[in-house]
C-alpha positions, -999 to +999 in steps of 0.1 A: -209+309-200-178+301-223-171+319-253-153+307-285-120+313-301-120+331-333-091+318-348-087+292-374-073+257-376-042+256-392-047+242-428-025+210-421-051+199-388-083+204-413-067+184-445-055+156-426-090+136-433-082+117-460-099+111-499-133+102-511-140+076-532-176+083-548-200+057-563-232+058-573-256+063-542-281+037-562-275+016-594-278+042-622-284+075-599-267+108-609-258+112-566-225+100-556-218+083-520-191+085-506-170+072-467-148+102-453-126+089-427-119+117-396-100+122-366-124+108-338-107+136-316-094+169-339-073+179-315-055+140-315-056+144-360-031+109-357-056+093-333-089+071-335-109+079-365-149+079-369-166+079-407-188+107-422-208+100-451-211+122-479-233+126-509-230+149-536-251+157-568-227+170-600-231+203-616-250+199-647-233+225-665-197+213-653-177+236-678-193+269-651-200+260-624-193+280-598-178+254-577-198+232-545-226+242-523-229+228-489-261+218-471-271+213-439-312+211-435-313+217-395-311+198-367-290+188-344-286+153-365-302+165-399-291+138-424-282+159-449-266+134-472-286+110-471-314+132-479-292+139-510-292+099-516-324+094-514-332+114-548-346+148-526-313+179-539-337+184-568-370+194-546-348+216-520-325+234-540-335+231-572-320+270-586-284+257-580-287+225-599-267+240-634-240+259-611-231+243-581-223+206-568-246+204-543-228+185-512-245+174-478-235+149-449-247+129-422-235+146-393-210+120-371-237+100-348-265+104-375-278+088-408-256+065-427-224+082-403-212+067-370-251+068-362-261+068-326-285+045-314-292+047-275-326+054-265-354+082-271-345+120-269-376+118-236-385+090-229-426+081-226-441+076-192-413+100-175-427+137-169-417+168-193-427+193-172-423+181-138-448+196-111-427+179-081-393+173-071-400+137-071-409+142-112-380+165-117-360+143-101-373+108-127-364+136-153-333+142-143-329+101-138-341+097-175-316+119-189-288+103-175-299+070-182-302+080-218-263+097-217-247+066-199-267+037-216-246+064-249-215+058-230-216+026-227-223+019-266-205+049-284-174+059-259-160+084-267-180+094-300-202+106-273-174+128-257-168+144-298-202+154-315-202+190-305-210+212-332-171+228-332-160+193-341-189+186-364-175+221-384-143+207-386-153+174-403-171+202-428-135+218-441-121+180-441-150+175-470-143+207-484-101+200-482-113+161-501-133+180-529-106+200-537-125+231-529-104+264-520-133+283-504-166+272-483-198+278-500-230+271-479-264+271-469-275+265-434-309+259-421-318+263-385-295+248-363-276+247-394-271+282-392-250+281-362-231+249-377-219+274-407-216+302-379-190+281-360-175+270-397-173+310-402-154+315-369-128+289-372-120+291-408-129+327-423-103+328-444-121+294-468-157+309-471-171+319-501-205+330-502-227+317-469-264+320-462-272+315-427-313+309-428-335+304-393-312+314-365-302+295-337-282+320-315-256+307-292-260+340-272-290+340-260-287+313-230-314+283-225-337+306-208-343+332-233-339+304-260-373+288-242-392+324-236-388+333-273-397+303-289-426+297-265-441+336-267-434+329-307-453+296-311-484+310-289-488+332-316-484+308-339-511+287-328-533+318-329-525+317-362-534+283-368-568+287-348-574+313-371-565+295-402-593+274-392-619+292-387-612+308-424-607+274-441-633+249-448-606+227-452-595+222-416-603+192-400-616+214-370-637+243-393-666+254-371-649+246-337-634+264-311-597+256-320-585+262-285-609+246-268-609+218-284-568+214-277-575+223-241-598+195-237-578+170-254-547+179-235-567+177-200-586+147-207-552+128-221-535+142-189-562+123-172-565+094-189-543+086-218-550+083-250-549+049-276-520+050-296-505+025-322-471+021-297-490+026-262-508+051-242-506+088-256-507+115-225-507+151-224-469+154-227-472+139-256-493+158-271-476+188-263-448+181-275-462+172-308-465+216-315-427+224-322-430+202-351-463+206-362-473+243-358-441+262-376-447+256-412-419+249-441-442+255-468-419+245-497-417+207-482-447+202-459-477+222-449-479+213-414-517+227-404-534+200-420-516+173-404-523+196-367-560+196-374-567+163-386-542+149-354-561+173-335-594+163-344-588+124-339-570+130-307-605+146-296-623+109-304-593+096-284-568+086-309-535+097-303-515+083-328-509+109-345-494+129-323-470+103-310-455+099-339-440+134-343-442+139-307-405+152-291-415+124-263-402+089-279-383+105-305-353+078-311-331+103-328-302+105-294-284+126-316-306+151-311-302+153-274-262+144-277-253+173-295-279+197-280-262+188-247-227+200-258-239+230-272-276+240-262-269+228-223-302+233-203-282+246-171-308+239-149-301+241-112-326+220-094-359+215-090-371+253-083-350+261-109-373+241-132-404+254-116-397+288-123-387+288-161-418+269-167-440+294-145-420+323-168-431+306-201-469+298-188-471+338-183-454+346-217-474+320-235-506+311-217-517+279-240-482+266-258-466+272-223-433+253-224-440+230-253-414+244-270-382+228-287-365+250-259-377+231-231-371+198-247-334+205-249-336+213-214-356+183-200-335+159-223-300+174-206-315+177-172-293+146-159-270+140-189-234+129-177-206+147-201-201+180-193-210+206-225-177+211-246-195+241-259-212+259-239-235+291-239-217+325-254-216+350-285-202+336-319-185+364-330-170+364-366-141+386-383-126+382-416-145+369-437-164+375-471-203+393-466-223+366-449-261+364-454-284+361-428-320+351-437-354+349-411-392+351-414-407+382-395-432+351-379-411+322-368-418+299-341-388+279-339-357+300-339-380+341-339-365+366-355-343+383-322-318+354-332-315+364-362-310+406-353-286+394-330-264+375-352-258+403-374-244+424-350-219+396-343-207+384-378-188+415-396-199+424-424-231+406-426-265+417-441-299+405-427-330+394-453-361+394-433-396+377-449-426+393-439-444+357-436-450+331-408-429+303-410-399+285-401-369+296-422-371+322-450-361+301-477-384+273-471-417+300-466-411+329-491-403+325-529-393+362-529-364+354-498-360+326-525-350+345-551-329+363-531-307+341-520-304+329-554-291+362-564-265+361-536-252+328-543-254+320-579-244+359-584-232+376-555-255+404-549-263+410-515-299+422-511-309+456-512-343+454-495-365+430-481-391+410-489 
């Protein structure tokens, strides 16, 4: 385990990026694109350079604003800007239009960035959950395949997309815009890309909202045991929603039997899908992105019982197409590596953790996002930059910490534990199910408005 340096980067390191020149991200659209050329290599600011691409939307009420926001929507390899560009800052943060500029990126290796483009994050036909060494060891095979087919087409981009780095490029925008301090909203894995932004540069935030935590602490173990004990319970939840709602695809039925069936059957034989056979895998690790719910963009439970009820006719289509397994996004697994390294230590290694989760989550088992980080690093070939420790954070201004009571993707322990290592901070919990507070609870909303248009910390929750 490694732990980080709380110290910041001298000014002169961060600034050294360079200008941006917006445009118009489409003929006549108020968001403005622009290139910001980085150091490849922070430590080497006079070296090779990469390109991070930037949107912002302007203030509307320029004379007071309070300045720019910064948004990250999750990840590893959320797109942020051009989710900006494509029209969307209005639907996701639509309270800070008037007051802020709101500013995203695409994260180097994603988007409209440096993008990577080397293979899935697992890769169909090879086995997720391995029940021999002779499967652990084609996992294992896979991953490195993935990481060297990388090296071979990105060099050393591959070797700088750690999440510390990825911070870094974050004050460069900031130093460009002119801003003096660091105003931000993080979602998910975003939360520990403005934790690391936190560590290395308190003295430039402003006000910070850290929502859906990802906890460096914790270790990939406990990362997979949370998650997978929180998204058993979330499929309850879902079987239950059923039963109660006429409009489920599945009303009537026996939720979990149903999935049970489908999953055995598929591992049996697979199932049709539009891109080729759909197996159990698959459809397993379909669940981290369809059972949490972000209520304010998507309402996932639908989409689950209508997959669901198709995939019991034998089409899995569905499923593949949110599925973990054949997920082309490398960036994903490229940063997740540097940062969220699996650290698994053979085969019985494997065995265990998965027998550990099976016991803590009888149904979901492994299928969590946990595991998929673990089985997509099993072989990869660049040793983590960043690897497992506390984040620990002094100096700066009150950070807010945000979490649902109910989350299945990063459970609320992450978020209790990140408290105690930010000085200074102050958690707002949701009593809802969901992943992130601010996408499942209009009060947690509010909230957070309060905090960042106003700067009053929360006094109770919600």
């Amino acid at each position: 385990m490694g732990s980080l340096i709380a110290a910041a980067v001298p000014v002169s390191t961060a600034a050294a990026a360079g200008t941006l020149d917006w445009k118009a991200c489409k003929p006549g659209a108020v968001e403005q694109c622009a290139t910001l050329t980085v150091p490849l290599d922070w430590s080497k600011p006079a070296g090779p350079t990469t390109n991070v691409y930037v949107a912002k939307v302007p203030a509307k009420d320029q004379k007071h604003k309070l300045g720019a926001l910064f948004f990250n929507p999750g990840g590893p390899g959320g797109a942020g800007g051009s989710i900006f560009a494509a029209g969307l800052a209005d639907a996701v943060l639509p309270q800070y239009r008037d007051r802020y500029d709101l500013v995203s990126f695409d994260p180097r290796g994603t988007g409209s960035s440096s993008q990577l483009d080397c293979g899935p994050v697992l890769r169909r036909g090879v086995p997720v959950f391995p029940k021999s060494k002779a499967q652990y060891d084609a996992l294992v095979a896979s991953s490195r395949a993935t990481g060297e087919q990388c090296l071979k087409q990105h060099g050393d981009l591959m070797r700088n997309l750690d999440t510390r780095t990825v911070a870094r490029d974050m004050d460069a925008i900031r130093a460009a815009l002119g801003e003096s301090k660091f105003n931000y909203i993080g979602l998910s894995y975003g939360s520990y890309l403005g934790t690391l932004y936190a560590q290395q540069f308190p003295q430039r935030v402003g006000r910070m909202v850290l929502d859906g935590i990802l906890d460096h602490k914790q270790g990939p173990l406990r990362l997979m045991l949370d998650e997978a004990k929180e998204m058993e319970a979330g499929f309850n939840r879902f079987a239950a929603w059923c039963t109660k709602d006429t409009s489920c695809a599945l009303h009537g039925q026996d939720v979990g039997a149903v999935w049970d069936a489908t999953v055995r059957k598929a591992d049996k034989t697979p199932l049709t899908g539009l891109h080729g056979p759909v197996n159990g895998d698959v459809l397993r690790m379909a669940l981290p992105t369809l059972l949490p719910l972000t209520s304010m963009v998507s309402d996932n439970w639908p989409v689950l019982a209508t997959a669901l009820a198709k995939a019991a006719k034998g089409d899995g289509t569905d499923f593949a197409n949110v599925s973990y397994v054949g997920d082309p996004e490398t960036a994903y697994a490229a940063v997740s590596c540097m940062d969220l390294p699996g650290e698994l230590r053979g085969y019985a290694d494997a065995r265990a953790r998965l027998a550990l989760a099976k016991a803590v989550a009888p149904r979901v088992g492994a299928a969590v996002e946990g595991w998929a980080i673990t089985a997509a690093c099993a072989g990869w070939p660049i040793p983590p930059s960043n690897p497992w420790g506390a984040t620990p954070v002094h100096g700066t201004p009150p950070i807010l910490i945000t979490s649902t009571l109910h989350d299945p993707s990063t459970p609320i322990a992450n978020a209790r534990s990140l408290v105690r290592q930010i000085d200074n901070s102050r958690l707002l919990t949701a009593d809802v199910y969901g992943h992130t507070a601010y996408f499942n609870s209009a009060c947690a909303r509010d909230r957070i408005a309060d905090y960042l248009l106003d700067g009053r910390l929360p006094a109770t929750n919600c």
